[in-house]
Biopython code that builds the backbone (N, CA, C, O; Angstrom):
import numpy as np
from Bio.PDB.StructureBuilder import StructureBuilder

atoms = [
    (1, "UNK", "N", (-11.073, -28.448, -41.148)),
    (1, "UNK", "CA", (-9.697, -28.824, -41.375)),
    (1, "UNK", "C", (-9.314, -28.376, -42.784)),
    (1, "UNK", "O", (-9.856, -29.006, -43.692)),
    (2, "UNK", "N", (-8.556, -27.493, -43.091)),
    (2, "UNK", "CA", (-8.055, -27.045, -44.012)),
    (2, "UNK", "C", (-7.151, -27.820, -45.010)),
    (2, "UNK", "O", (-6.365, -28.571, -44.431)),
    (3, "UNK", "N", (-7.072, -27.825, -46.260)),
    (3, "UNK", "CA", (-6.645, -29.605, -46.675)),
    (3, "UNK", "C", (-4.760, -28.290, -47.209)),
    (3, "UNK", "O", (-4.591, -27.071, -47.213)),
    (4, "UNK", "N", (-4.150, -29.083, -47.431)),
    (4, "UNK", "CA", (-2.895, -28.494, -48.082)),
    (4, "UNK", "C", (-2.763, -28.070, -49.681)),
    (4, "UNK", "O", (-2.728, -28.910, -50.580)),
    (5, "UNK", "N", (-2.708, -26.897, -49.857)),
    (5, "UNK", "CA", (-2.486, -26.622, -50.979)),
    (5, "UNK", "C", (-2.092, -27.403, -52.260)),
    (5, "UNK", "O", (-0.995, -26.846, -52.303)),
    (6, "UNK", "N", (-2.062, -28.108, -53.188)),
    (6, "UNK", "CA", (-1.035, -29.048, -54.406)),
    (6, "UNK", "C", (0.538, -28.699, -54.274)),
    (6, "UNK", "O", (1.462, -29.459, -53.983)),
    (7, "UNK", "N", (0.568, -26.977, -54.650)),
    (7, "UNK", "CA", (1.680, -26.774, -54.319)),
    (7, "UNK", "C", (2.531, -26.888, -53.642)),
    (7, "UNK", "O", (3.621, -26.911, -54.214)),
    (8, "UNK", "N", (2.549, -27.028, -51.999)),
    (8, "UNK", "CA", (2.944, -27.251, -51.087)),
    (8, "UNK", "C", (3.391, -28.633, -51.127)),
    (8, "UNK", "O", (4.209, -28.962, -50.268)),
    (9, "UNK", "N", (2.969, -29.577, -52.043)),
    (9, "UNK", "CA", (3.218, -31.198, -51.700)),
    (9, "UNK", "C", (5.075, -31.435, -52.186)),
    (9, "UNK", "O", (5.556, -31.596, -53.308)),
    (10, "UNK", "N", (5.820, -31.363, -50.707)),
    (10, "UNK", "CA", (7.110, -31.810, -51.181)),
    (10, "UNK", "C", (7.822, -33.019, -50.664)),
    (10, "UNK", "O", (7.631, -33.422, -49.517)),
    (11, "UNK", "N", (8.785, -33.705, -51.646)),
    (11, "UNK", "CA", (9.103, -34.411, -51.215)),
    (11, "UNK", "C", (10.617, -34.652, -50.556)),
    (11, "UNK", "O", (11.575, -34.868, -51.298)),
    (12, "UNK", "N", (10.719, -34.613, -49.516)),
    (12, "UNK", "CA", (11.773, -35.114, -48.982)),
    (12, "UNK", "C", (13.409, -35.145, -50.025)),
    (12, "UNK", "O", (14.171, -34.200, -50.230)),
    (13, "UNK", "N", (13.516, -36.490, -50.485)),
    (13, "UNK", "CA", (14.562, -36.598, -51.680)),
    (13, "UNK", "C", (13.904, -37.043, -52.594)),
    (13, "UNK", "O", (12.684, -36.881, -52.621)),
    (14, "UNK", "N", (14.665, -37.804, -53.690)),
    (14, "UNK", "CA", (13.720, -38.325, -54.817)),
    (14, "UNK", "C", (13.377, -39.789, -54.675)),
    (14, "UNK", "O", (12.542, -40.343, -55.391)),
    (15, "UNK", "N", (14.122, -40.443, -53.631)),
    (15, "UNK", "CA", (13.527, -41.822, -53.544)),
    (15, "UNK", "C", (12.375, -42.018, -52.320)),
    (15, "UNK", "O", (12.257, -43.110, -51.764)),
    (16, "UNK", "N", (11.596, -40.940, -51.981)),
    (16, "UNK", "CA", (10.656, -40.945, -51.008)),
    (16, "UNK", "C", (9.311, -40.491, -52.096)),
    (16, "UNK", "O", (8.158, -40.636, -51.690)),
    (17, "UNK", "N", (9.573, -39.960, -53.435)),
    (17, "UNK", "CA", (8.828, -40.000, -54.635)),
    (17, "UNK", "C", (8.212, -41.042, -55.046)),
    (17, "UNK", "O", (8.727, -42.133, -55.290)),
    (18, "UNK", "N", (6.997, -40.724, -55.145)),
    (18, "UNK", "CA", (6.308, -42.082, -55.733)),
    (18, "UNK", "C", (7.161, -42.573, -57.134)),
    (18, "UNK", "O", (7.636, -41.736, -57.901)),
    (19, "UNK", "N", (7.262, -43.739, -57.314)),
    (19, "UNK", "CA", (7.387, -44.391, -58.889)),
    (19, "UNK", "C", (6.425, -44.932, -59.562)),
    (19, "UNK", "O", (5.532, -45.606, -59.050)),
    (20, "UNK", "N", (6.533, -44.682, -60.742)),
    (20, "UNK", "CA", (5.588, -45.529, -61.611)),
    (20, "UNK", "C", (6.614, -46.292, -63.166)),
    (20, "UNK", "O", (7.712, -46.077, -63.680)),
    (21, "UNK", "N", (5.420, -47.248, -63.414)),
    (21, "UNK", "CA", (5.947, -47.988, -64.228)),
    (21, "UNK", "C", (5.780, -47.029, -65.864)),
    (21, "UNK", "O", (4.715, -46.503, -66.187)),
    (22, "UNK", "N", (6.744, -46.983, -66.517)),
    (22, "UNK", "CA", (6.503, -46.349, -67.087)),
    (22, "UNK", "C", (6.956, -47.242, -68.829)),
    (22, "UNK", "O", (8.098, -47.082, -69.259)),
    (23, "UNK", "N", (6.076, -47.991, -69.528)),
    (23, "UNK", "CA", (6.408, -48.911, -70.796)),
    (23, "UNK", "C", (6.282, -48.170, -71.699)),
    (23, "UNK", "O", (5.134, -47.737, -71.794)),
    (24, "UNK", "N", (7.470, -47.558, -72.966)),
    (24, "UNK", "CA", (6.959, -47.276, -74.075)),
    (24, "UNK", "C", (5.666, -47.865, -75.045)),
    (24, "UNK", "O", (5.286, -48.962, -75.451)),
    (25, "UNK", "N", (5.378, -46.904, -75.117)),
    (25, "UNK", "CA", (4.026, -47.466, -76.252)),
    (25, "UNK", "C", (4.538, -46.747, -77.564)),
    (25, "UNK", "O", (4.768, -45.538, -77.576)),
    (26, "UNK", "N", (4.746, -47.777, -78.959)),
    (26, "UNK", "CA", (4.632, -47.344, -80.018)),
    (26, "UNK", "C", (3.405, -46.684, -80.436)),
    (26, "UNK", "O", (2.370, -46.844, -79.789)),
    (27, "UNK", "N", (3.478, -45.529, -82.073)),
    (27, "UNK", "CA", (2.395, -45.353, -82.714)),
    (27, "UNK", "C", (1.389, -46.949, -82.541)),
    (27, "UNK", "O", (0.290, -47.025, -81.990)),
    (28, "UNK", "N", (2.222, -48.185, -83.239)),
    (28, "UNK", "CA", (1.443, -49.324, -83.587)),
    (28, "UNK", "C", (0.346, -49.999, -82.295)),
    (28, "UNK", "O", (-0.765, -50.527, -82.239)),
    (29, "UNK", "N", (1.706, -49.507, -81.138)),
    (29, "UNK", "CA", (0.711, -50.409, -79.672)),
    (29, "UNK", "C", (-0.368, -49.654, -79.384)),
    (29, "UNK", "O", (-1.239, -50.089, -78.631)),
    (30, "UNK", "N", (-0.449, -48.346, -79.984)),
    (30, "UNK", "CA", (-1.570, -47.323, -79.783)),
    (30, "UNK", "C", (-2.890, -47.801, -80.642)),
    (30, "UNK", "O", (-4.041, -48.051, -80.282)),
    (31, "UNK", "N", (-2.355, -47.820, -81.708)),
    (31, "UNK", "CA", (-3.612, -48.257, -82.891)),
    (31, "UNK", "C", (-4.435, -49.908, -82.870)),
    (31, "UNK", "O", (-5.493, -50.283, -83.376)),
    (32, "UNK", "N", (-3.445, -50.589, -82.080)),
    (32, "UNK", "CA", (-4.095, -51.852, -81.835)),
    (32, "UNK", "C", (-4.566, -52.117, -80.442)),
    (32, "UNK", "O", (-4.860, -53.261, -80.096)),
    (33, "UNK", "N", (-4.679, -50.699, -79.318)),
    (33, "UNK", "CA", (-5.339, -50.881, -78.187)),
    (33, "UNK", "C", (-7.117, -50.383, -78.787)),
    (33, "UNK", "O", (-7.574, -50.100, -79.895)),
    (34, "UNK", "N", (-7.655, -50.467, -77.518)),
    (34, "UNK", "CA", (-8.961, -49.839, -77.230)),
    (34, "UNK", "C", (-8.597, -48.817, -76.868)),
    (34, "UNK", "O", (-7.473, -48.880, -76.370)),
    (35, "UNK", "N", (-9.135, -47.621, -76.881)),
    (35, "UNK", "CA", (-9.250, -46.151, -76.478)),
    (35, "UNK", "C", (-9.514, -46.317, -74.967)),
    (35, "UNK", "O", (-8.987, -45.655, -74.073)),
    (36, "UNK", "N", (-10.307, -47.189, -74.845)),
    (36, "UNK", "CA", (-10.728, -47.190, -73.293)),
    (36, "UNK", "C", (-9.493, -47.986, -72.347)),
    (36, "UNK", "O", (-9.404, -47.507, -71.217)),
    (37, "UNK", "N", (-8.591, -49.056, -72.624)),
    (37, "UNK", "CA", (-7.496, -49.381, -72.317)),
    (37, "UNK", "C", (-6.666, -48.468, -72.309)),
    (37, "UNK", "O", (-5.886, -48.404, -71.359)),
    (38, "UNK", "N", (-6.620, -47.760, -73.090)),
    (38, "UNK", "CA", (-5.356, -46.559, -72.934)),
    (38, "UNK", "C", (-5.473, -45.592, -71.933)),
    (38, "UNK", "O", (-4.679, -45.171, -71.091)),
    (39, "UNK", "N", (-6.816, -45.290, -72.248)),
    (39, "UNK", "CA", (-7.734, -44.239, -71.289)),
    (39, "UNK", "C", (-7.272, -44.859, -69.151)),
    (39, "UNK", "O", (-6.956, -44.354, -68.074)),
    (40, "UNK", "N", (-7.482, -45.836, -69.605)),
    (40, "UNK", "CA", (-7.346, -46.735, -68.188)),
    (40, "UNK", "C", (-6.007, -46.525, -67.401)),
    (40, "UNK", "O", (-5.839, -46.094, -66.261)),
    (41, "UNK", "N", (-4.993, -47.008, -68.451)),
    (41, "UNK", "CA", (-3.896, -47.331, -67.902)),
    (41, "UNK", "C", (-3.033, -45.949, -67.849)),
    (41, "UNK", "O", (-2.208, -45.841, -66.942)),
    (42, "UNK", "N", (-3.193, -44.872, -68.803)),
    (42, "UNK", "CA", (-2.663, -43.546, -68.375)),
    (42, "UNK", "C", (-3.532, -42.718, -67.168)),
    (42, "UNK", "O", (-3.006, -41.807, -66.528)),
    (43, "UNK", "N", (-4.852, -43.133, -66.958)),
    (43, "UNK", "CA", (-5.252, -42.773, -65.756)),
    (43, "UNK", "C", (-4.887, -43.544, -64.508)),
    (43, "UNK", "O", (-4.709, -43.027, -63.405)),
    (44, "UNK", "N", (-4.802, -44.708, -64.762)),
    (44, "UNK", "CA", (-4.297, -44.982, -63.109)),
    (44, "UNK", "C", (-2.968, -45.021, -62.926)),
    (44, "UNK", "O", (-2.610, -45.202, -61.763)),
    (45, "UNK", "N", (-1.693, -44.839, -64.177)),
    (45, "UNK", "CA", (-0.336, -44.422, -64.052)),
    (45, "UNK", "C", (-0.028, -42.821, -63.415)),
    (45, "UNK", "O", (0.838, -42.513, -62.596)),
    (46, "UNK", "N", (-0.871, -42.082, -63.969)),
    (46, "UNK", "CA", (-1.234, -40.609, -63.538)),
    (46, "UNK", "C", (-1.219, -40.482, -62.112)),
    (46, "UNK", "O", (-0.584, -39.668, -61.442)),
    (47, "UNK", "N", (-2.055, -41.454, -61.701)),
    (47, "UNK", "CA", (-3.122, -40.776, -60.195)),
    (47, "UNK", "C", (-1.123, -41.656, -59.487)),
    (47, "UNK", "O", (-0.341, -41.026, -58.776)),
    (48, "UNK", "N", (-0.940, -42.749, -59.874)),
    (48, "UNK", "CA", (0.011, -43.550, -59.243)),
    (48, "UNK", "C", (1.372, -42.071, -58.759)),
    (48, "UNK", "O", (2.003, -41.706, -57.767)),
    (49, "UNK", "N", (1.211, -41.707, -60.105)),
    (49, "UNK", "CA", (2.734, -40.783, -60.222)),
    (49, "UNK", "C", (2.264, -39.591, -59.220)),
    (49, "UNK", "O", (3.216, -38.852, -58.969)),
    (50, "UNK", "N", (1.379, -39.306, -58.751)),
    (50, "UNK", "CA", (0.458, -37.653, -58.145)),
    (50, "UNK", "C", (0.746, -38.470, -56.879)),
    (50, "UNK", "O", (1.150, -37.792, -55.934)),
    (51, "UNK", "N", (0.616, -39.852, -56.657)),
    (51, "UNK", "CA", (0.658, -39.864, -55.099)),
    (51, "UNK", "C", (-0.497, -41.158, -54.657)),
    (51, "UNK", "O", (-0.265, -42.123, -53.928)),
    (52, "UNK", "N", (-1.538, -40.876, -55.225)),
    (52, "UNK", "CA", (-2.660, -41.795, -54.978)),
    (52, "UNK", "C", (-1.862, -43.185, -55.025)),
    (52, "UNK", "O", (-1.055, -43.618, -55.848)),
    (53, "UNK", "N", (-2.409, -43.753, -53.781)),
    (53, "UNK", "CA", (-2.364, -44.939, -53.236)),
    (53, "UNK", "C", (-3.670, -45.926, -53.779)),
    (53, "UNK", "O", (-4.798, -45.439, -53.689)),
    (54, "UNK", "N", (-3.539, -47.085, -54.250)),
    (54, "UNK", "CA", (-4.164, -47.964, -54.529)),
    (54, "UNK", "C", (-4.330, -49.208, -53.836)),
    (54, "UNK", "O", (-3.309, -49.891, -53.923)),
    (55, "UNK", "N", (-5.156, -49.692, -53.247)),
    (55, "UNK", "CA", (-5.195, -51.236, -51.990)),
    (55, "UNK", "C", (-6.049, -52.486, -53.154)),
    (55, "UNK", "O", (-6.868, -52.428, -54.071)),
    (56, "UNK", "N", (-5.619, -53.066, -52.760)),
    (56, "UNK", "CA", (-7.098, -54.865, -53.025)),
    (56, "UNK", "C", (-7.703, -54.718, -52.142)),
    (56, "UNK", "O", (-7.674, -54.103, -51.076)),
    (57, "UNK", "N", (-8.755, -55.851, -53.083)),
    (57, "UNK", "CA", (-9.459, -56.130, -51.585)),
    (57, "UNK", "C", (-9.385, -56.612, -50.665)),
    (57, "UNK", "O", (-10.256, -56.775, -49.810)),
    (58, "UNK", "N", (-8.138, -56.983, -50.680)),
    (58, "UNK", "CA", (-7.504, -57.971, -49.013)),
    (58, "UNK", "C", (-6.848, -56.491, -47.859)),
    (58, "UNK", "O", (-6.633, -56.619, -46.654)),
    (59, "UNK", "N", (-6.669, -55.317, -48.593)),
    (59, "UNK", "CA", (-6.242, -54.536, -48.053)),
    (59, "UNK", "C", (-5.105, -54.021, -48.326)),
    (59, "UNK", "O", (-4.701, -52.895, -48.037)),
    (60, "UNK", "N", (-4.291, -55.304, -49.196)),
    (60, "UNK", "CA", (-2.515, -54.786, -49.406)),
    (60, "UNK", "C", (-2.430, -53.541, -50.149)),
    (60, "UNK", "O", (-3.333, -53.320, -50.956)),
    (61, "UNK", "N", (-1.545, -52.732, -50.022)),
    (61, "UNK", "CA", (-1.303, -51.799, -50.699)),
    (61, "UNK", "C", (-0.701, -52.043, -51.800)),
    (61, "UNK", "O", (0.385, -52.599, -51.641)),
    (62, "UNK", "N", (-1.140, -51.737, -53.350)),
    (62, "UNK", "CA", (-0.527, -51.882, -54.986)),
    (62, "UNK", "C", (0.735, -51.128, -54.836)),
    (62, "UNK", "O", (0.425, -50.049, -54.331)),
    (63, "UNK", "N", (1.630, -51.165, -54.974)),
    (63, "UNK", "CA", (2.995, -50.440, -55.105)),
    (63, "UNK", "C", (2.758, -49.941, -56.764)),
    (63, "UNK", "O", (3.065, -48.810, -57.141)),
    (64, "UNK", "N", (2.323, -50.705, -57.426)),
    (64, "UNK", "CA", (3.189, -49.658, -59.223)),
    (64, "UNK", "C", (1.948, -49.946, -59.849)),
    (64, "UNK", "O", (1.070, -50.570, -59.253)),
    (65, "UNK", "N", (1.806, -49.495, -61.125)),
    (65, "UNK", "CA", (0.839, -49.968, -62.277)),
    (65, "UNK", "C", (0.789, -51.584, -62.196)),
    (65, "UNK", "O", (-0.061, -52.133, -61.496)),
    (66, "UNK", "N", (1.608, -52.219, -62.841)),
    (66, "UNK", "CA", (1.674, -53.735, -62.580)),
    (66, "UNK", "C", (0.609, -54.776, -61.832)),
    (66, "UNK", "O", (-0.066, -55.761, -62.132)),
    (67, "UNK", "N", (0.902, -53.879, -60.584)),
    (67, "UNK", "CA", (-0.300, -54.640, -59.650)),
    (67, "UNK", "C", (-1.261, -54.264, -59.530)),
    (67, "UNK", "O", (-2.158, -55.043, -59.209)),
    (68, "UNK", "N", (-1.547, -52.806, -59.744)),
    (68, "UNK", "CA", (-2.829, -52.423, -59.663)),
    (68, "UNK", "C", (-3.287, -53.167, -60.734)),
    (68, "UNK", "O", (-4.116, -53.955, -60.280)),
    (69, "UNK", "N", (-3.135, -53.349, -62.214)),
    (69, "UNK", "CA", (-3.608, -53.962, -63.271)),
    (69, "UNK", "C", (-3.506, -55.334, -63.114)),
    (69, "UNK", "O", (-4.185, -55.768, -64.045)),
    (70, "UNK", "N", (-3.189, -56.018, -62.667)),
    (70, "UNK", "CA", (-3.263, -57.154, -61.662)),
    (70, "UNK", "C", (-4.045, -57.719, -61.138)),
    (70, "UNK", "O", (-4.490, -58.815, -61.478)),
    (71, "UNK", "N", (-4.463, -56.861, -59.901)),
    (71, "UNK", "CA", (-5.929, -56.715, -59.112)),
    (71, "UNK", "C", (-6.931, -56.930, -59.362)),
    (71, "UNK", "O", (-7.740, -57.768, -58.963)),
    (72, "UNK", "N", (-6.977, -55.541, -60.642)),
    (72, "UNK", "CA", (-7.792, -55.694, -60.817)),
    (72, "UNK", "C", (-8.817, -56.900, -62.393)),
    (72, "UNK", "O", (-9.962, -57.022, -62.829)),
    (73, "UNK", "N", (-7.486, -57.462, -62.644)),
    (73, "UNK", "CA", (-7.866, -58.698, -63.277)),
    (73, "UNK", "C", (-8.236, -59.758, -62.482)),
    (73, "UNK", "O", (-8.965, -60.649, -62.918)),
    (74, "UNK", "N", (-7.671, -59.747, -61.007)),
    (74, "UNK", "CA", (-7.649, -60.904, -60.356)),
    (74, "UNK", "C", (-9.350, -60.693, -59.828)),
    (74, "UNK", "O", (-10.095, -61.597, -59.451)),
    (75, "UNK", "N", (-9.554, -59.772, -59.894)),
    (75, "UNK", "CA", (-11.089, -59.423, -58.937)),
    (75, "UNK", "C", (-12.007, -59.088, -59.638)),
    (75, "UNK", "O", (-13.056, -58.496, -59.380)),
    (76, "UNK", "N", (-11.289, -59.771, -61.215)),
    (76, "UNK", "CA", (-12.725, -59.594, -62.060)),
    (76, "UNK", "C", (-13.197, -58.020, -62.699)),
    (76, "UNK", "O", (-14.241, -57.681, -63.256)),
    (77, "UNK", "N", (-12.212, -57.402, -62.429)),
    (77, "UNK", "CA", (-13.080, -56.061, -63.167)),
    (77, "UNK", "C", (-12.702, -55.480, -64.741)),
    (77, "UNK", "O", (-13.160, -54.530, -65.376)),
    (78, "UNK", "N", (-11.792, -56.363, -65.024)),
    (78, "UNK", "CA", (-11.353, -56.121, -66.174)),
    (78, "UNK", "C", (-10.697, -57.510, -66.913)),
    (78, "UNK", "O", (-9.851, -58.264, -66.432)),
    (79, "UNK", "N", (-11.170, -57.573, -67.848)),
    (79, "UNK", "CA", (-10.654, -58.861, -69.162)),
    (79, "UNK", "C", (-9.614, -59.023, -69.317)),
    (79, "UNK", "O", (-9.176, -57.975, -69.793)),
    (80, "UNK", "N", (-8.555, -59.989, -69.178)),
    (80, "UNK", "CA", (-7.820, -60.252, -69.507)),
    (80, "UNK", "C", (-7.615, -62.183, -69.989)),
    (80, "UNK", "O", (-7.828, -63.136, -69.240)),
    (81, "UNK", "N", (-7.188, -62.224, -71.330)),
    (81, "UNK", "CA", (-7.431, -63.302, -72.200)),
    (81, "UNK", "C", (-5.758, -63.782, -72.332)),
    (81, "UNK", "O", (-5.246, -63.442, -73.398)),
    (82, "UNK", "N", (-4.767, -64.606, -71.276)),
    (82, "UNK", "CA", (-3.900, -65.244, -71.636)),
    (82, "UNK", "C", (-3.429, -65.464, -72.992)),
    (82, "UNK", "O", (-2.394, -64.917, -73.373)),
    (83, "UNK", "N", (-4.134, -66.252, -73.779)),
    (83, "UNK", "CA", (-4.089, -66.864, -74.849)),
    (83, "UNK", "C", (-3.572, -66.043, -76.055)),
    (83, "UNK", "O", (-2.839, -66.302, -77.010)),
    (84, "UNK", "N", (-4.335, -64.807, -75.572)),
    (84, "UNK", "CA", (-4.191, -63.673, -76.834)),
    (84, "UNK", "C", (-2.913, -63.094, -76.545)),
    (84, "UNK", "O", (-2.186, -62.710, -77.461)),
    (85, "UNK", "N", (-2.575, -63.000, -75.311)),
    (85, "UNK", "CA", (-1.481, -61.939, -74.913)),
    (85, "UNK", "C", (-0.282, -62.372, -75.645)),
    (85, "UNK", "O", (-0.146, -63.564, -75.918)),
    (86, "UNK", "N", (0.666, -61.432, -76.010)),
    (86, "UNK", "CA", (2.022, -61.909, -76.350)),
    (86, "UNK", "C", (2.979, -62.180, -74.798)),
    (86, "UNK", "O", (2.613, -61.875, -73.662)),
    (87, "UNK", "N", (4.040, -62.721, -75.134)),
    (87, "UNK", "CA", (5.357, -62.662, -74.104)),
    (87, "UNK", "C", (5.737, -61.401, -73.643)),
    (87, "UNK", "O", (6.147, -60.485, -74.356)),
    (88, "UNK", "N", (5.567, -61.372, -72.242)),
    (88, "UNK", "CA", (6.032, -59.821, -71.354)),
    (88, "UNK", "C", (7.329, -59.380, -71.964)),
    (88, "UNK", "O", (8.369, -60.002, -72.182)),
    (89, "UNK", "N", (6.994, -58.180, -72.172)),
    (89, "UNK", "CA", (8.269, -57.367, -72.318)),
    (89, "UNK", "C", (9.438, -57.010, -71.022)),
    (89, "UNK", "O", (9.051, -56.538, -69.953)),
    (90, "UNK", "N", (10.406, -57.209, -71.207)),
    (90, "UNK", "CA", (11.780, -57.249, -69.990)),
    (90, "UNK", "C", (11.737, -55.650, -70.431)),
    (90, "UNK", "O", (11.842, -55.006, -71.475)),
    (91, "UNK", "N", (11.512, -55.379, -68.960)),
    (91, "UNK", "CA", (12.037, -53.659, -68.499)),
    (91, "UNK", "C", (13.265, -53.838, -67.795)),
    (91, "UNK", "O", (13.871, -52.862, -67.353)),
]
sb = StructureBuilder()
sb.init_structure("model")
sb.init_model(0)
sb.init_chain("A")
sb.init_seg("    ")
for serial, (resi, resn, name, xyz) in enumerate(atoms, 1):
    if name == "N":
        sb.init_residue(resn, " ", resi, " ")
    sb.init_atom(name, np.array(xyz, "f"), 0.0, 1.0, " ", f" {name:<3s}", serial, name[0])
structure = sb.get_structure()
């Protein structure tokens, strides 16, 4: 089975386009992450924006960054410390 070229991948209109969440990051929010957090979240915003589909482990399908980073707090694979966090930013 011959897989489809990259090029070939079109979409319909633009709301049949995947979305992703997309949060400014200052110089400052840069210098006070981990390299490996950054590393994380522009890789699974990436694969999100290319198309890749993301599930839990219940099966649901992740719609945006949000939930995938979500998930995967909820299932234990990554740290997340309430206490430390500031107040969500309104997009």
């Amino acid at each position: 089975m011959a897989s489809r070229p990259r090029s070939e991948t079109v979409y319909t209109d633009e709301t049949s386009r995947p979305q992703t969440v997309r949060a400014p990051l200052t110089r400052s929010d840069l210098e006070d992450l981990d390299y490996d957090t950054v590393f994380l979240v522009v890789e699974l915003s990436d694969a999100i924006r290319r198309g890749v589909t993301y599930y839990s482990l219940s099966g649901e399908p992740l719609n945006n960054l949000n939930e995938v980073l979500n998930a995967l707090v909820l299932d234990g694979e990554i740290a997340f410390d309430d206490e430390m966090a500031e107040e969500p930013i309104a997009h």
